[in-house]
C-alpha positions as CSV (number, residue, x, y, z in Angstrom):
1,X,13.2,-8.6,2.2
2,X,10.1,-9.7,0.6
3,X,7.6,-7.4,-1.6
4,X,5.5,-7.9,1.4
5,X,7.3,-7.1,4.3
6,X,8.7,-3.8,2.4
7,X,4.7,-2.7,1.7
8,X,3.9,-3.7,5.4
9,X,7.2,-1.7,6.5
10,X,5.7,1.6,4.6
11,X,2.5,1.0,5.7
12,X,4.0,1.1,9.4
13,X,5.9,3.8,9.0
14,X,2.7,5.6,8.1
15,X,0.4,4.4,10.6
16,X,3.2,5.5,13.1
17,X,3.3,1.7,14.0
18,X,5.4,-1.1,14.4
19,X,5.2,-3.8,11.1
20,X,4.4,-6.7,13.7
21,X,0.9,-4.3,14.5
22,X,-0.1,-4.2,10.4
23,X,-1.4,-7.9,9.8
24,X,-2.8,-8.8,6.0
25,X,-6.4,-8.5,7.1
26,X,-5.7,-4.4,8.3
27,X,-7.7,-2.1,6.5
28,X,-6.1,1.6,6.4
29,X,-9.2,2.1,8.4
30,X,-8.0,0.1,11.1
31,X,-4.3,1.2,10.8
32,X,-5.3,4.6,11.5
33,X,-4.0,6.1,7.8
34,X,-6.3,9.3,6.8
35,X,-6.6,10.3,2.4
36,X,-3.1,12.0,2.6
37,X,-1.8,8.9,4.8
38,X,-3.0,6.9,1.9
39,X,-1.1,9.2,-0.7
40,X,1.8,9.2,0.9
41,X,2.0,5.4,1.5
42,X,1.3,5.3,-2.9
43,X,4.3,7.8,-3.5
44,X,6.5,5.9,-0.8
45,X,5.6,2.5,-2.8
46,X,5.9,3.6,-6.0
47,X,9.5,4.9,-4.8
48,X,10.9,1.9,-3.0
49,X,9.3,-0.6,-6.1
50,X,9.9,2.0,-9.4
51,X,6.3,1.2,-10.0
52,X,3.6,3.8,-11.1
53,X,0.3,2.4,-9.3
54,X,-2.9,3.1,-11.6
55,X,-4.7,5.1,-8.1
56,X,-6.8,8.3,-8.6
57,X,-6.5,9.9,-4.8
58,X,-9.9,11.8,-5.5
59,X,-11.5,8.9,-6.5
60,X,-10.0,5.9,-4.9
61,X,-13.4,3.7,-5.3
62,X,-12.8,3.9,-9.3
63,X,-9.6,3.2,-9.2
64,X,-8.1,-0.5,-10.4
65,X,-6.3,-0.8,-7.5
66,X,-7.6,-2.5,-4.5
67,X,-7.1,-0.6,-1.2
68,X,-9.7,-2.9,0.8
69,X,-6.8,-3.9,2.8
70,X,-3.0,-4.8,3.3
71,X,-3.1,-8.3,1.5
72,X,-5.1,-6.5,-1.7
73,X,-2.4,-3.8,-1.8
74,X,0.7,-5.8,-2.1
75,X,-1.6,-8.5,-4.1
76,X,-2.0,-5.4,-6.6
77,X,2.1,-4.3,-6.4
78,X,3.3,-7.9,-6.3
79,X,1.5,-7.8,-9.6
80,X,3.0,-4.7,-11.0
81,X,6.6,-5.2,-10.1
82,X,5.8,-8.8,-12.1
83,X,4.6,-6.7,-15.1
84,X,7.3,-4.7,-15.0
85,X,10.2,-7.3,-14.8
């Protein structure tokens, strides 16, 4: 299973929707997923990857990480699980 489909299956899992319903373009917004949604979904990653995502949950704006939408979030883990190989 791709880096991908495993962030689109937490994501899912979160929203309380199927992985077919979260497309690239889905913002958290759109999927329904609140601040501790959001939090939840980091901790979940960071678990299934062994990754430690640079994301301040009271400030997510500031944060390096991009959580415009689906494709910027596993553009932004694809990138860490490079790094850390």
């Amino acid at each position: 299973m791709s880096i991908s489909d495993r962030v689109i299956a937490i994501i899912a899992e979160q929203a309380v929707l199927e992985p077919s319903d979260v497309t690239p373009e889905s913002t958290l917004e759109d999927l329904g997923i609140d601040s501790l949604g959001l939090v939840e979904s980091i901790f979940a990653i960071e678990e299934e990857f062994d990754i430690s995502i640079p994301f301040n949950a009271n400030e997510p704006t500031a944060s390096d990480f991009d959580i415009s939408n689906v494709a910027a979030i596993i553009a932004g883990i694809e990138k860490l699980v490079s790094e850390k190989a």
